[in-house]
DRENVORO-618469 format. One record per residue (C-alpha): residue in three letters; z, x, y. Coordinates in pm, whole numbers, plus 50000, padded with zeros to 5 digits. Last residue first. Example, Ala and Ser with C-alpha at 12.3 -4.5 7.8 and 13.67 -1.06 7.14 Angstrom:
REM residues 2
["Ser",[50714,51367,49894]]
["Ala",[50780,51230,49550]]
This chain:
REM residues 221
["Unk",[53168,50038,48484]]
["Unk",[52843,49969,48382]]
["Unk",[52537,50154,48368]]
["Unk",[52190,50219,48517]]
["Unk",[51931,50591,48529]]
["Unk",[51620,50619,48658]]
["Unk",[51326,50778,48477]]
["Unk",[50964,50913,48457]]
["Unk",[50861,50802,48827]]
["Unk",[50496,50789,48810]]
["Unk",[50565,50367,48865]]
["Unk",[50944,50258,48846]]
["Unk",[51146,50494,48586]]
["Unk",[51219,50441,48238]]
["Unk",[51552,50403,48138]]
["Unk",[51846,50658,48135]]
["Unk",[52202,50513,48069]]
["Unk",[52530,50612,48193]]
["Unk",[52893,50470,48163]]
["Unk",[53077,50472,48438]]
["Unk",[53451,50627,48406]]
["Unk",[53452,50857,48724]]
["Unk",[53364,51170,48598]]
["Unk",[53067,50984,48466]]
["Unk",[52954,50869,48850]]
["Unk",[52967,51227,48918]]
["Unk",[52802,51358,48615]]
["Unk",[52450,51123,48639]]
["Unk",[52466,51216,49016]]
["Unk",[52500,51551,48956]]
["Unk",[52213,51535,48729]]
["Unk",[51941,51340,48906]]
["Unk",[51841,51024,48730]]
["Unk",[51731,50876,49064]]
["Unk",[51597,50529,49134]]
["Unk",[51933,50372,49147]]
["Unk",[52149,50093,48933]]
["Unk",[52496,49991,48892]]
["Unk",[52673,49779,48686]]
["Unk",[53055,49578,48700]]
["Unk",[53179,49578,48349]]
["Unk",[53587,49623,48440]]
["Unk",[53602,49569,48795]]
["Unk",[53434,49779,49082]]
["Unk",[53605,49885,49416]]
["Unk",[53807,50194,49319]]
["Unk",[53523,50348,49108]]
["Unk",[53300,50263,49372]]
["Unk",[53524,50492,49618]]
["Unk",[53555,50773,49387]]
["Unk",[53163,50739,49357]]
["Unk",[53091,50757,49760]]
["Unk",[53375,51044,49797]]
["Unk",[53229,51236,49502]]
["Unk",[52906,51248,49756]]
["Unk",[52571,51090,49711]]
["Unk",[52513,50966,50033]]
["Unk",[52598,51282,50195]]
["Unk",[52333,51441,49970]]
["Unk",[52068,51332,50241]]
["Unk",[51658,51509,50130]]
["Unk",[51746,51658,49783]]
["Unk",[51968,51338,49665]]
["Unk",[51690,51109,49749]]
["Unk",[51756,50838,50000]]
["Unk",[51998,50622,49982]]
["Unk",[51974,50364,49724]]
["Unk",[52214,50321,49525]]
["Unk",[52219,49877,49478]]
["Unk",[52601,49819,49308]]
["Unk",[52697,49517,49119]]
["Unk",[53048,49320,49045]]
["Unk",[53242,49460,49353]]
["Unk",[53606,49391,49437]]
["Unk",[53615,49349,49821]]
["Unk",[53877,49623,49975]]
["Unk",[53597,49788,50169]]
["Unk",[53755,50035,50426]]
["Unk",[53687,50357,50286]]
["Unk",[53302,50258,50240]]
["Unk",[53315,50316,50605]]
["Unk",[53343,50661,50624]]
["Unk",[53171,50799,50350]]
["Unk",[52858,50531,50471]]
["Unk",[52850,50699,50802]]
["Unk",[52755,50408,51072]]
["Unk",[52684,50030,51043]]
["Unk",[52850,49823,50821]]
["Unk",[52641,49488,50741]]
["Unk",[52784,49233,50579]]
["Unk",[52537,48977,50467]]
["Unk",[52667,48627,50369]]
["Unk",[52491,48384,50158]]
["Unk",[52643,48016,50041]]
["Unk",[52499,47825,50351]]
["Unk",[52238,48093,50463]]
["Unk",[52224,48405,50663]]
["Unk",[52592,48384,50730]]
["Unk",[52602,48742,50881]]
["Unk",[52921,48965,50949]]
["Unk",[52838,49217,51110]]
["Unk",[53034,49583,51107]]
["Unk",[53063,49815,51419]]
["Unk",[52829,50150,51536]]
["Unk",[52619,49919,51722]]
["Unk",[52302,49702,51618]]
["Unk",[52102,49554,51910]]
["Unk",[51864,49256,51853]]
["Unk",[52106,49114,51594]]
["Unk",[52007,48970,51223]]
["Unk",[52030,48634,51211]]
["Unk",[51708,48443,51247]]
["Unk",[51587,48812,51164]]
["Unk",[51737,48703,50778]]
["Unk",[51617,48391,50736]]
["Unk",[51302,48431,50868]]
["Unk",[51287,48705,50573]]
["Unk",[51400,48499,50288]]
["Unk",[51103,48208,50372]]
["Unk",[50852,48456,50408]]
["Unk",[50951,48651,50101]]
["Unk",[50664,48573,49874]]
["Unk",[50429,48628,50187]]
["Unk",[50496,49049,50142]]
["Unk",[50333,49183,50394]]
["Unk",[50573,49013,50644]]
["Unk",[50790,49339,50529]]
["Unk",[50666,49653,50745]]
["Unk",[50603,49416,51083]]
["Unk",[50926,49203,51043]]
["Unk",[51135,49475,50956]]
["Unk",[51017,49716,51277]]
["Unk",[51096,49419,51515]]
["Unk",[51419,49356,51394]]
["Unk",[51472,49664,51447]]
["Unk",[51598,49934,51224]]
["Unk",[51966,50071,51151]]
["Unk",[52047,50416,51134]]
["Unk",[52331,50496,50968]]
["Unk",[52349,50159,50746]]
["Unk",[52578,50031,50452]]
["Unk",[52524,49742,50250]]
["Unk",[52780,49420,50139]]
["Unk",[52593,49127,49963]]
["Unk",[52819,48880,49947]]
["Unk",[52693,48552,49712]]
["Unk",[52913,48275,49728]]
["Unk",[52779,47917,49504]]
["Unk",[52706,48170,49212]]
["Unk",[52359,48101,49069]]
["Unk",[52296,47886,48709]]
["Unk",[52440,47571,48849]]
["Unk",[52247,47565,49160]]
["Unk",[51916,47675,49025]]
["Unk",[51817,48002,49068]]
["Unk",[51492,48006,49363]]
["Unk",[51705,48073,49666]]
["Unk",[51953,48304,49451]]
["Unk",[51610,48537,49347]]
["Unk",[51507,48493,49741]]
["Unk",[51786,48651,49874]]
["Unk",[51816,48914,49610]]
["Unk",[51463,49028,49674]]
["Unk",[51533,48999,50049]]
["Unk",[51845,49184,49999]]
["Unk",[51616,49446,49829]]
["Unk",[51388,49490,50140]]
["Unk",[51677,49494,50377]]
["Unk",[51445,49769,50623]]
["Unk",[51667,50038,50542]]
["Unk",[52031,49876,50364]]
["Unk",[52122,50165,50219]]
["Unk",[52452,50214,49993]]
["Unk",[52394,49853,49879]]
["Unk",[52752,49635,49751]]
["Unk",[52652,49341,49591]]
["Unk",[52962,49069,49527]]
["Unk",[52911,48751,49346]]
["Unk",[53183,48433,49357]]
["Unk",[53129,48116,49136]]
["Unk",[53022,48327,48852]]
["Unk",[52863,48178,48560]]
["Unk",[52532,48330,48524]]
["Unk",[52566,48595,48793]]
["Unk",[52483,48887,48548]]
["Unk",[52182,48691,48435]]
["Unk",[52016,48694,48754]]
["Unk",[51991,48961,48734]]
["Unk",[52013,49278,48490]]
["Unk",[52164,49545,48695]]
["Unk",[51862,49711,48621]]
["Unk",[51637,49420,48624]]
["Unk",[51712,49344,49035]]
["Unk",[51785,49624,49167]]
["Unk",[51519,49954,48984]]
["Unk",[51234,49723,48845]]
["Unk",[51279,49414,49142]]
["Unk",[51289,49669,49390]]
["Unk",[51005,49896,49246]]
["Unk",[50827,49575,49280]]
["Unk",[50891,49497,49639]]
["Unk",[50768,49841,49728]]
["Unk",[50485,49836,49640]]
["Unk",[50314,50175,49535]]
["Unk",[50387,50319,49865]]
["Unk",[50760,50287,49726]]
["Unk",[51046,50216,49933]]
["Unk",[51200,50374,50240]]
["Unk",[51010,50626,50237]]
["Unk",[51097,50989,50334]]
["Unk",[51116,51249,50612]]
["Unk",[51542,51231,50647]]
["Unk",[51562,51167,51033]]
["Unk",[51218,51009,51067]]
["Unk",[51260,50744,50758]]
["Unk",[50949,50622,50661]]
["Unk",[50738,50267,50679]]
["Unk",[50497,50236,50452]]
["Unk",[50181,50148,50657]]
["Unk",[49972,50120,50383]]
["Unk",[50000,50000,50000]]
């Protein structure tokens, strides 16, 4: 696809030039295997370690949309972290390509604030949908979460290019905040990624990568 939007300060995508939307769906959505995992929950927590252009709350936005009523949870919190927040402007143009998620992304700039500051927002995107949105250093603020988590999105960007968001800190930290079972997924099967989320009692499983990408790794706490 064109015009795939990239990150200036670490000089990569935000999501696949292949399409984006389904490397979402391959990486988020199927490995942390919804909407299954929600079967049955009144309450649903998502905690994202990049929230970019909100591609993959879109995804999850529009899965819940389309779940019937008794087969979603009737709360879903999707929590994600942001350093750098984009426009409103800048989501619209880089994810209106995408006319599946027309309805999910009006939804979302009807809420989403024209200036971000370094502060958290609380967004009620829909009746039974709230987006929290922290803005500023992810080590920082993931300190002051206290909701118990039941699925976590990875996705800063690769290891190599910001290692901050891949810190012992950031694992400790989901270890604290996840229950018994809750899953994770990421793109990257990198080692000390793979051994820092083991040293802190998640189990790990390679799969097979979106697109060229040979694999990714998932697991449960």
């Amino acid at each position: 696809m064109t015009n795939v939007p990239r990150s200036d300060q670490f000089d990569d995508v935000y999501f696949s030039a292949e399409d984006g939307l389904a490397e979402t769906k391959h990486v988020f959505i199927k490995g942390n295997n919804l909407p299954d995992s929600w079967l049955d929950k009144k309450n649903f927590t998502i905690c994202e370690t990049g929230f970019g252009t909100g591609l993959n709350f879109l995804a999850v936005l529009k899965l819940w949309l389309d779940s019937p009523k008794d087969k979603r949870p009737s709360n879903l919190h999707f929590i994600s972290f942001e350093k750098y927040p984009l426009s409103k402007e800048y989501i619209k143009d880089h994810l209106s390509v995408w006319n599946e998620l027309a309805t999910s992304l009006d939804m979302l700039l009807a809420k989403y604030p024209i200036y971000l500051e370094d502060k958290n927002y609380i967004l009620d995107v829909t009746d039974g949908v709230r987006l929290t949105l922290m803005i500023g250093d992810v080590n920082n603020n993931i300190l002051l979460l206290e909701n118990a988590v039941d699925c976590w999105f990875l996705d800063g960007f690769k290891p190599s290019s910001n290692p901050d968001m891949w810190s012992d800190n950031i694992f400790s930290n989901m270890a604290r905040l996840s229950r018994k079972g809750t899953s994770f997924a990421t793109f990257t099967a990198a080692g000390f990624v793979r051994r820092g989320l083991f040293a802190q009692g998640f189990e790990i499983r390679k799969v097979k990568g979106f697109g060229q990408k040979r694999e990714m790794i998932i697991g449960n706490y």
